[in-house]
C-alpha positions in Angstrom: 0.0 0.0 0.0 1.6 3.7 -0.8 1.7 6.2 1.7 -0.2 8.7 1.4 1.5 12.0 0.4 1.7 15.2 3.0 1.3 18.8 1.8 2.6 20.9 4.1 -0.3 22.6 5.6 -1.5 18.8 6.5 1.1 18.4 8.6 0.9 21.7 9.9 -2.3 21.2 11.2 -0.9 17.6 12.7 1.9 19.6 14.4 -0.9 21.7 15.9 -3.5 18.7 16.9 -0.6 17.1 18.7 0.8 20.5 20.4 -2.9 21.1 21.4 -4.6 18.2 22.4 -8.4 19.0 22.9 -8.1 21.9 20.1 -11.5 22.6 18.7 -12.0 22.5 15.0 -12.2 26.6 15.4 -8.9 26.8 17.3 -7.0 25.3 14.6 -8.4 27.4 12.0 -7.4 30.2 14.1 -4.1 29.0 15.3 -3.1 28.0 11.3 -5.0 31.2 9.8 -7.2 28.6 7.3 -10.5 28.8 6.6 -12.9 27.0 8.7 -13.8 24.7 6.2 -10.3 24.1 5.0 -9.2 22.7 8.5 -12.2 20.7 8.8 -11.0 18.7 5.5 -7.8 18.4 6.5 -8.4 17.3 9.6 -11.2 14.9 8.2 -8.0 13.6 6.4 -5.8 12.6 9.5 -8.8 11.7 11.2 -9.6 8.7 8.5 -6.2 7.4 7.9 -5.4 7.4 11.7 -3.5 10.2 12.6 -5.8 12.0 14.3 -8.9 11.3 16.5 -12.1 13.0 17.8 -13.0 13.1 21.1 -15.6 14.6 23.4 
C-alpha cells in the first residue's frame, strides 16, 4: 500500500493537533489562519487514515 502524500499545511495542522490536544475545529483554524472549512478537511483527512482522533 503507498503512503499517502503530505502537503505541508496537513502536517501543519498535525503539528498543531498534537501541540494542542483537545483543540477545537475553530482553534485550529485560528491557530493555522485557514478557513474554517479548509481545517475541517484536512483534519477529516488525518482523522480517516489514523492520525488523528475525535474526542468529546
Amino acid at each position: 500500500m503507498q503512503q499517502p502524500a503530505w502537503k505541508v499545511r496537513e502536517l501543519r495542522v498535525l503539528r498543531l493537533v498534537k501541540g494542542n490536544p483537545g483543540a477545537s475545529l475553530t482553534d485550529l483554524a485560528r491557530l493555522t489562519r485557514f478557513e474554517r472549512s479548509a481545517a475541517a478537511q484536512i483534519l477529516m483527512r488525518l482523522i480517516e487514515t489514523g492520525l488523528a482522533r475525535c474526542v468529546g
